[in-house]
C-alpha positions in Angstrom: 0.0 0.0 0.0 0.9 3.5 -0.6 2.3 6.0 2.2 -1.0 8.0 2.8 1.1 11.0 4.2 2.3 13.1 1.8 5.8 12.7 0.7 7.6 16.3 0.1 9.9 17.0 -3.5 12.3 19.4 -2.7 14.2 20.6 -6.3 16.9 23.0 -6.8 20.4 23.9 -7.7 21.7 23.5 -4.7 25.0 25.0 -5.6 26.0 24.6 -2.9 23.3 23.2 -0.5 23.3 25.4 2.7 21.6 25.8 6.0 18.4 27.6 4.6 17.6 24.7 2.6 17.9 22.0 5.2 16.0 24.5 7.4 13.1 24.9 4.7 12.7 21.0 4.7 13.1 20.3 8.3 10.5 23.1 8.8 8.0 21.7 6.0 8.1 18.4 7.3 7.1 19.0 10.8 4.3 21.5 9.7 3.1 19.6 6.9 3.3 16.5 8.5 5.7 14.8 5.7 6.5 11.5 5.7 9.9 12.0 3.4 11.3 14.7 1.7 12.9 14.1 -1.6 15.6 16.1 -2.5 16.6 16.8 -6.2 18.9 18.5 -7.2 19.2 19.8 -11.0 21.0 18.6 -13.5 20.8 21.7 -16.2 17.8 24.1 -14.8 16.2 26.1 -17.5 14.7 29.3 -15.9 17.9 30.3 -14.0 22.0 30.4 -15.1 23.7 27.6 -15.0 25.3 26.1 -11.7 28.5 27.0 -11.0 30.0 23.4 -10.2 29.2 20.0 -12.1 26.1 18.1 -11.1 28.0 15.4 -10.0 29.7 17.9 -6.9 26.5 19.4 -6.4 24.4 15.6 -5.5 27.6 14.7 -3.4 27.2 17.5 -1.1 23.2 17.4 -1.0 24.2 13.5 -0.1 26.6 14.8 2.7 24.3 17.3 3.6 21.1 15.2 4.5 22.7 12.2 5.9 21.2 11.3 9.4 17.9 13.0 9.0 15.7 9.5 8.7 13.2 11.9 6.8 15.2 13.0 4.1 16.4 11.0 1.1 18.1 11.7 -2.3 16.6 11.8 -6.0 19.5 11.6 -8.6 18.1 11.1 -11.6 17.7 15.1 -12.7 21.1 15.2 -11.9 22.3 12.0 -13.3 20.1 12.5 -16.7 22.6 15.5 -18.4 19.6 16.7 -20.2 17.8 20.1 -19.1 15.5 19.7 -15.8 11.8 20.6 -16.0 9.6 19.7 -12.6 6.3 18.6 -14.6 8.5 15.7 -15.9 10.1 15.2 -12.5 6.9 15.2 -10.9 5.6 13.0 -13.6 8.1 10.5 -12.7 7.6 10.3 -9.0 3.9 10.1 -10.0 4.5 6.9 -11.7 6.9 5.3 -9.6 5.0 6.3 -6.1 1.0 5.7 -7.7 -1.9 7.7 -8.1 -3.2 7.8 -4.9 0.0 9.2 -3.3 0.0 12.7 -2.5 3.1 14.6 -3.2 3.9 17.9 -2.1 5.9 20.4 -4.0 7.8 22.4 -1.5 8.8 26.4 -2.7 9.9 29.6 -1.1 7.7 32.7 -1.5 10.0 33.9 -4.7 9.6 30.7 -6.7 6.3 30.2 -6.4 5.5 33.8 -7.5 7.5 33.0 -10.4 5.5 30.0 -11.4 4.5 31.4 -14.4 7.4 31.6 -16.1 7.8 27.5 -15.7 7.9 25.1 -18.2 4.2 23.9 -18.4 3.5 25.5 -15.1 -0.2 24.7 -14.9 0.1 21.0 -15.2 1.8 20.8 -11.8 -1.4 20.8 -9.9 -2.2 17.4 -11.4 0.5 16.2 -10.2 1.5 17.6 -7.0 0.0 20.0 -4.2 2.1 22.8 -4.1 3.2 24.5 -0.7 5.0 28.1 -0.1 7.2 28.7 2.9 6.9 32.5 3.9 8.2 34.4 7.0 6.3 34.8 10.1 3.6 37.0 10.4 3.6 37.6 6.3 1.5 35.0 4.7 1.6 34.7 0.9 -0.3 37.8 -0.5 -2.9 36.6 -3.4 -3.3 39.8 -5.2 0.6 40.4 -5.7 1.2 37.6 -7.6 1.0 37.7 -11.0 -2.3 37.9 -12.7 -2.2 34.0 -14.0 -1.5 32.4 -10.3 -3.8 34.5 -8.7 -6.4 32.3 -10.3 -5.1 29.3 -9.5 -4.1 30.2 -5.6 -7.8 31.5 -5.2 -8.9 28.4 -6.6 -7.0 25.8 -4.9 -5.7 27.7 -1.4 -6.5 25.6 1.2 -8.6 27.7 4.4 -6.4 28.2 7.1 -3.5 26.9 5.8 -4.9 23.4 7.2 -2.0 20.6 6.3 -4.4 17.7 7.1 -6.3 18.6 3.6 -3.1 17.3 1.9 -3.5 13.5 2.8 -6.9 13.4 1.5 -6.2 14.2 -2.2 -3.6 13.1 -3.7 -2.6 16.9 -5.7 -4.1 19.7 -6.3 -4.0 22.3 -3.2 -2.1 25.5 -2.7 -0.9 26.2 1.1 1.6 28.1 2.6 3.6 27.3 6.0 5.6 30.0 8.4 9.2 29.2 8.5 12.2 30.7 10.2 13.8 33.3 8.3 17.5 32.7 7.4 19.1 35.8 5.7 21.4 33.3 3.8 21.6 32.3 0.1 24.5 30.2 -2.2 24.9 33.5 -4.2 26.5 35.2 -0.9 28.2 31.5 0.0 29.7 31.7 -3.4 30.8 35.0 -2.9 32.3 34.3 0.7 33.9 31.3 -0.9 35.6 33.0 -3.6 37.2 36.1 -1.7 38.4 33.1 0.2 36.3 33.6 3.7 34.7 31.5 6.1 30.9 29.5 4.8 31.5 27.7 8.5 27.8 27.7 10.1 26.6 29.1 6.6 27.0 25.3 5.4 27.2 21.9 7.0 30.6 20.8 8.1 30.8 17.3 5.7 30.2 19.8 2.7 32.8 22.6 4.0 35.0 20.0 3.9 34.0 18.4 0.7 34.2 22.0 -0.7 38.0 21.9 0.7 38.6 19.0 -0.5 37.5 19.7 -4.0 38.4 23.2 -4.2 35.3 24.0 -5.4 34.0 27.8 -5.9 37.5 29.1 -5.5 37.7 29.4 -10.0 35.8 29.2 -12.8 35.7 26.3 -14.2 33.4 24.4 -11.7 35.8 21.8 -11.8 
């Protein structure tokens, strides 16, 4: 039988993977009452420039990064693939290989899921997945400043009160947000402390500070 609580997909560069993201999935799973998160990272994303290290680094450290958490577990085939990453095709695939009757949850910051619309086949995620939007405290998502083609679908599909229990009983569909801490960190400012040769330490776990070391990744410009 299929796992009736939803099961979390958590995409992204992840170049690198830093304490904001594991927050953002720690934080989802406990409000949302997850039973897994999946995280995948990217192999080439289309609506953003191009990660600055090789797939290949980027899994390792997600790998490094979520070892230990019993609720997290890694997706490689976006990453694996070589071809361009598109979540309706990722989400497809989880669809297939978890069944129809499991819900999934698409996890998203406030940012990315105001940009929905400028996804590849945007609309078709809510067939597939429920979609849910962490924001900071006190500042729920605002429907009438997103863009004129989500409002639509948020008004549509928002679930009252931000209830999670209404995501085990469908398996996709429903828009809801959840409060998570804010964490003034992103990789663009890692990247940047990385190059000019400064301390990532509490910005990043300690397995991938040293796998970065090891590597010397982010310190040129090849990625390599």
């Amino acid at each position: 039988m299929p796992e009736r609580r939803p099961v979390g997909v958590f995409g992204g560069t992840f170049d690198p993977v830093h304490v904001g993201h594991l927050r953002l999935a720690e934080e989802a799973a406990e409000a949302l009452g997850l039973a897994a998160v999946r995280w995948i990272p990217a192999g080439q994303p289309r609506h953003r420039a191009s990660p600055r290290v090789a797939a290949a680094h980027r899994l390792r450290m997600v790998d490094l990064a979520i070892a230990g958490n019993p609720r997290f577990c890694l997706d490689a085939a976006e990453a694996e693939s070589g071809e361009a990453s598109y979540t309706v095709p990722t989400l497809a695939r989880l669809r297939a290989e978890l069944g129809a009757a499991q819900p999934l949850v698409l996890l998203l910051g406030a940012d990315a899921y105001a940009g929905l619309p400028g996804w590849h086949r945007w609309p078709e995620l809510f067939a597939l997945a429920h979609v849910a939007v962490a924001h900071r405290p006190g500042f729920a998502v605002d429907a009438a400043a997103l863009p004129a083609a989500l409002q639509a679908e948020h008004r549509a599909r928002h679930v009252p009160g931000d209830d999670p229990s209404a995501l085990a009983a469908t398996p996709a569909g429903r828009i809801l947000s959840f409060p998570m801490t804010p964490l003034a960190v992103s990789a663009t400012q890692v990247r940047a402390l990385l190059a000019a040769g400064r301390s990532a330490r509490y910005l990043l776990p300690p397995a991938v500070i040293d796998y970065i070391d090891l590597h010397h990744l982010y310190r040129n410009h090849d990625g390599s």
